[in-house]
C-alpha positions, 0 to 999 in steps of 0.5 A: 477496510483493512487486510484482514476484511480483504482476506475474509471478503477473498475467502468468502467470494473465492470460497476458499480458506481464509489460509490461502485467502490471506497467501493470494492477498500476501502475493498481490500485495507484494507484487505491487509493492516491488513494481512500485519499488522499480518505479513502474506505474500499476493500473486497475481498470475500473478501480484506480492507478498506483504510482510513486511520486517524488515529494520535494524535501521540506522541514516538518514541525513534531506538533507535540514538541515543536522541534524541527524533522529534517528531510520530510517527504522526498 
């Protein structure tokens, strides 16, 4: 499922226009984003938890060039 199936599925079952559908999905999604940004842990009973969690640095390998990616993760 991607946004657009979210947007259409809100629409549906709020019986609204896919417009204001696609805003309170924006809204929901933006809010999220800045508690994470501020470290803050989101939790939905019943659905899942969201959180940010540092990743130690580590060096990658493009699969295609086999050249080093410096500062992986973190």
């Amino acid at each position: 499922m991607i946004k657009v199936d979210i947007v259409n599925e809100v629409s549906r079952i709020a019986d609204i226009t896919k417009v204001k559908a696609e805003v309170a999905v924006d809204a929901v999604f933006e809010a999220m984003r800045l508690s994470m940004q501020r470290g803050e842990r989101i939790e939905l009973r019943g659905f899942g938890v969201f959180q940010v969690k540092p990743r130690k640095r580590g060096i990658g390998r493009n699969p295609r060039t086999g050249k080093d990616l410096q500062n992986i993760g973190g």
